[in-house]
N, C-alpha and C positions, 0 to 999 in steps of 0.2 A: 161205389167208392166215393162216389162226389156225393151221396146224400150223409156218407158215415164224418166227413167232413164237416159237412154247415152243422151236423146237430153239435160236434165238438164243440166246434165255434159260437153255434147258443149257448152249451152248457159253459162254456168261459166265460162269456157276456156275463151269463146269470149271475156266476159266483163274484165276477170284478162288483156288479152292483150292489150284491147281498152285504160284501166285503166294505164298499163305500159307505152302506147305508149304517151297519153296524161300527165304524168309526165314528160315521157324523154323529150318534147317539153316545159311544161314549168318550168323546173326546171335546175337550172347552179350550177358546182363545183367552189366554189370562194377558194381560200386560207385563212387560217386562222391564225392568232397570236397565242400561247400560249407561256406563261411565265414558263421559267425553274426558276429550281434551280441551283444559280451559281453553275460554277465547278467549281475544285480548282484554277486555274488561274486567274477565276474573284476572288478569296476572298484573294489571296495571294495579287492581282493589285488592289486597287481600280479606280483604272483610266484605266483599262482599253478598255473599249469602247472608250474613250479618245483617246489615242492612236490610235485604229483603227481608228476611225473618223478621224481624223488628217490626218494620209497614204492614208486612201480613199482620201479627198480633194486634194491629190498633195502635202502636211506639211512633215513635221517627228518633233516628237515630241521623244523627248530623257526624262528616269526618270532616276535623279540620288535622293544617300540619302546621300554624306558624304558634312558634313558641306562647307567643305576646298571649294568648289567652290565659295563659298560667296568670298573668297579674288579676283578672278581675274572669270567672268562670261567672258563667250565668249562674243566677239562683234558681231553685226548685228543681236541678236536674242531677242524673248521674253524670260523673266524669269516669271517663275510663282511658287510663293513660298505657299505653305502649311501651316498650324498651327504645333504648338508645335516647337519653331522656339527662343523661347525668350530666352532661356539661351545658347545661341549658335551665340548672337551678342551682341561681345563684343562691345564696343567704335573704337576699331580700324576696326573691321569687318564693322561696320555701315558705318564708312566714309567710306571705300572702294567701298561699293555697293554703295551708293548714288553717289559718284564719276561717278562711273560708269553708274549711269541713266542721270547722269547729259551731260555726254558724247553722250549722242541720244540713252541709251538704253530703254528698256519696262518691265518696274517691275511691274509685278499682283500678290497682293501679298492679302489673306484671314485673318480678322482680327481675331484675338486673341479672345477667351471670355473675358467679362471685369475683370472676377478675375483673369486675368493671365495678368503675364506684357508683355508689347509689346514696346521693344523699337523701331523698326520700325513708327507704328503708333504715337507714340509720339514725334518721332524725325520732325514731320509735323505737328502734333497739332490736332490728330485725336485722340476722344473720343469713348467711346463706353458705351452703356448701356440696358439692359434687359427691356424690354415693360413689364408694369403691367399685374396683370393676366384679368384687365378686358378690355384691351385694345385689350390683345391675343385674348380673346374670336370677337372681334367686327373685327379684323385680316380680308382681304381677302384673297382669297386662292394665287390669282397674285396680282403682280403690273406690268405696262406699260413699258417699256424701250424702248427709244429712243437710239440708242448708237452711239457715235459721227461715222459720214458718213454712216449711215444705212438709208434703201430707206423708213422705216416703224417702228412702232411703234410693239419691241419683246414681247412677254410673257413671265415674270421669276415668278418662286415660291416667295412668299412673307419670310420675314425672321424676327426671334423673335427677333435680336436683330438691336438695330440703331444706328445711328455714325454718331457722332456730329462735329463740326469744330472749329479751333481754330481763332487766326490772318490770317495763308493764308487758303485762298478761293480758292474751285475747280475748274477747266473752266468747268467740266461737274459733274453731281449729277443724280443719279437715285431713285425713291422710295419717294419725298419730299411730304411734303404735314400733312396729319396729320397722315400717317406712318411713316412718318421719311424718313433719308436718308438712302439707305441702300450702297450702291457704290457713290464713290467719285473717281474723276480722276483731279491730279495734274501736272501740267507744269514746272518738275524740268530740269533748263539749257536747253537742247536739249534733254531730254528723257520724258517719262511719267511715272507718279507712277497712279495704279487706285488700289483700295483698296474697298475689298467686304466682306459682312459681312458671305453669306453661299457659296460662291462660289464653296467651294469644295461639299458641295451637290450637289450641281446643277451639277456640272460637274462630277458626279459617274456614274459609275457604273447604281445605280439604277434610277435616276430622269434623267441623261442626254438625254433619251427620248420624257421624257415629257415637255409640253409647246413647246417654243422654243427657248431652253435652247444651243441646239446644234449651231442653226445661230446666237446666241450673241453671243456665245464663237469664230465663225471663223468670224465674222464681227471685233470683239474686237480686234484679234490677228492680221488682214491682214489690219486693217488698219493704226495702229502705228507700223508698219512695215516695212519697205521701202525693205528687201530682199524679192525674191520671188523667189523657192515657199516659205512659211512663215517656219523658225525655233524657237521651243518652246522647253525648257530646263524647266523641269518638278523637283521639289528638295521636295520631300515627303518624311515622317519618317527619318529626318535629323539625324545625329547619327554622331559623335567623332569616328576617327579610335581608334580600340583598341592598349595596347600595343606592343602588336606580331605583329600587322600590319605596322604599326610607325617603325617600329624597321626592317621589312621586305622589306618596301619602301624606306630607309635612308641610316641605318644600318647594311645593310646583311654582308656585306665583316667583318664587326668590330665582328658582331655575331655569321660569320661561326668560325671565328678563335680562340672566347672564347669556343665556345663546342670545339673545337679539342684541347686545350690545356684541357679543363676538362676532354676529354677522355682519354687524356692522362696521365693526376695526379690519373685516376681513373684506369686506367690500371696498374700505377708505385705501388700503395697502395695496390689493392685487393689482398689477399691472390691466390697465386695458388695451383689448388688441383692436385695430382698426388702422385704418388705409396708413401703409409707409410713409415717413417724411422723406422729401431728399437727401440725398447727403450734404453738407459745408464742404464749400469748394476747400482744399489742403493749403495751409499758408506756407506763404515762402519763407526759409529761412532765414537771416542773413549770418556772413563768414563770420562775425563779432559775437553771434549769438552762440553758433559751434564753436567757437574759441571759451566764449567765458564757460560752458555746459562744460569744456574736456577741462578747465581751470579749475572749477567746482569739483569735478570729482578726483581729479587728483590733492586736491585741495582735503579730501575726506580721506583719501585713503591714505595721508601722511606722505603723499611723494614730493614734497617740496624742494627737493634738490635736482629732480627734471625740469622744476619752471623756470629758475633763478639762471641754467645759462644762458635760456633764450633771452629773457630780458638784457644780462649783462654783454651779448652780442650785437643788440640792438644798439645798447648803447654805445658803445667800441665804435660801430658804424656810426651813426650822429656825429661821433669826436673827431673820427678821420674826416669827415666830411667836412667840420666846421672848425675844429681845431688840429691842422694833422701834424703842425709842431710838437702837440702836446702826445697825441696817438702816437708819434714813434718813440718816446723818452721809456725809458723802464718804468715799472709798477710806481717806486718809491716814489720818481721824481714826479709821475702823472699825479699821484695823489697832493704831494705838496702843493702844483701848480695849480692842478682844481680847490685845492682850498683855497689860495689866493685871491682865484676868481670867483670863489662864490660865497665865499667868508664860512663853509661847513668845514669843520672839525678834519683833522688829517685823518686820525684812525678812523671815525666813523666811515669816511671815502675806501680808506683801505677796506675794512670790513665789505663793504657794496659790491668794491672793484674783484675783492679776491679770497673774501673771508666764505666761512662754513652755514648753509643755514639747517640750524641742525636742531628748530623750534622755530612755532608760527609768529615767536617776539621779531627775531634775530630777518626772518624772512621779509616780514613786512616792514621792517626797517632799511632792509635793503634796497627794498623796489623804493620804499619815500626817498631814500638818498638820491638814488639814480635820477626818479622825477626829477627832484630839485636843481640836480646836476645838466639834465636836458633842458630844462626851462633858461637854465644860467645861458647852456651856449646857443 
């Protein structure tokens, strides 16, 4: 029993090996594709396989985003301008750059969506317009490209949207037919303008793999070209310096010297803090000084007729004191007999003694009387 066992167990051995041996002969390790998920680099860059692609071939392709290169694009190179582009060419920008295609450079430039304006495209008489939804549906997934001096007919992704022509005629068109045109390539002066409708898909990131999307873009670039190896000035996420930047590039000397004058009006102002003073011992009052302080403000707030009986009681007192014949007589008689005595006016005394002060004239003519009147007796 135990020997019917171990031969089993051989002839198992045998067949696992024979079984091994016969795999390892016809079976091969091939390498295989898998698709990541971008890293941060690919999604901060869209273009960046572009880029490598380009370095690999012998190119260099440079991305910039600040507008200002529209005025003056380097010579001997392609341009290749991105969407979102249209509020960033003014009229003067526009000539410049056409200028400059006109001079032998290479403008590829992505059209606009048709709700967006595009002065570019319209400065040539290039339309644009969205395919119906039942046309999308009947869409192939490619169309054909020939591209001027290429040995073969390329594969590009087909595109939703078409572009129409105006008075001037492309020398090359791609996509015609009853897709439409989707790339158009114009003969301005000495340079080219070609003008594409998904370009920048095609040339991401994610599709620039597929089809053959990669050999129309370096057939495109190396043959309206004439430097070699081929230079391409890449202008995506166009953007206006800010003003700190403007002001950084132009302005620095004018800048540094406004903060040191501010730090300096700001140093001359700030209070500095260091060892407490004592306090000023508090002065003393005198009663004369709280009398004329409650004088003054009653004096502001119009109450002239609370001051006027104190004075005229003061003086009552003085009279009785010094003349108290005159203090017991009625109103009429005091007044006559102090005018007597002091040669002032009868009414004006009446007024002092028993009149209204119902104005700052009438008031201060009262208390002058009164003085005058006190000084007499």
């Amino acid at each position: 029993m135990r020997k019917r066992w171990l031969a089993a167990a051989l002839l198992a051995l045998l067949a696992t090996g024979l079984l091994a041996g016969w795999l390892l002969n016809r079976l091969e390790r091939v390498p295989v594709s898998v698709r990541e998920a971008p890293h941060a680099e690919a999604r901060r860059n869209p273009y960046l396989a572009l880029e490598r692609l380009t370095a690999g071939m012998g190119g260099k392709l440079t991305r910039r985003s600040d507008a200002r290169v529209l005025d003056q694009p380097p010579a001997g190179s392609t341009l290749f301008l991105d969407r979102r582009r249209g509020h960033l060419l003014p009229p003067e920008r526009l000539r410049r750059l056409l200028a400059w295609v006109e001079a032998g450079g290479h403008l590829i430039a992505v059209a606009e969506a048709p709700q967006l304006a595009d002065p570019l495209l319209d400065s040539v008489g290039v339309g644009r317009r969205t395919e119906r939804a039942e046309d999308l549906r009947r869409r192939p997934a490619s169309i054909a490209v020939l591209p001027p001096g290429g040995g073969r007919p390329l594969q590009v992704a087909a595109s939703w949207q078409v572009l129409t022509t105006g008075e001037r005629q492309p020398v090359w068109s791609a996509g015609e037919g009853d897709q439409g045109a989707q790339m158009l390539q114009f003969r301005i002066g000495q340079g080219w303008l070609t003008v594409a409708s998904e370009l920048d898909q095609q040339l991401g990131n994610r599709q620039i793999g597929e089809l053959d999307h990669a050999e129309f873009y370096w057939t495109l670039i190396s043959r309206n070209q004439g430097a070699s190896p081929p230079q391409v000035l890449l202008l995506s996420r166009l953007q206006m310096p800010t003003l700190f930047e403007w002001i950084a590039e132009n302005a620095r000397a004018a800048a540094v010297a406004t903060l040191l004058l501010v730090l300096l009006w700001l140093w001359r102002i700030v209070p500095r803090f260091g060892s407490l003073q004592p306090e000023a011992a508090p002065e003393r009052r005198e009663l004369r000084e709280h009398l004329a302080a409650v004088g003054r403000y009653l004096w502001r707030c119009g109450q002239l007729a609370a001051l006027l009986p104190a004075a005229r009681e003061h003086f009552r007192s003085r009279l009785a004191q010094r003349r108290p014949g005159i203090a017991g007589r009625p109103p009429a008689a005091q007044a006559s007999q102090l005018a007597a005595l002091s040669g002032v006016p009868v009414a004006r005394i009446a007024a002092a003694l028993a009149g209204p002060a119902d104005s700052p004239h009438t008031f201060t003519d009262a208390l002058r009387t009164l003085r005058e009147l006190e000084r007499v007796l």
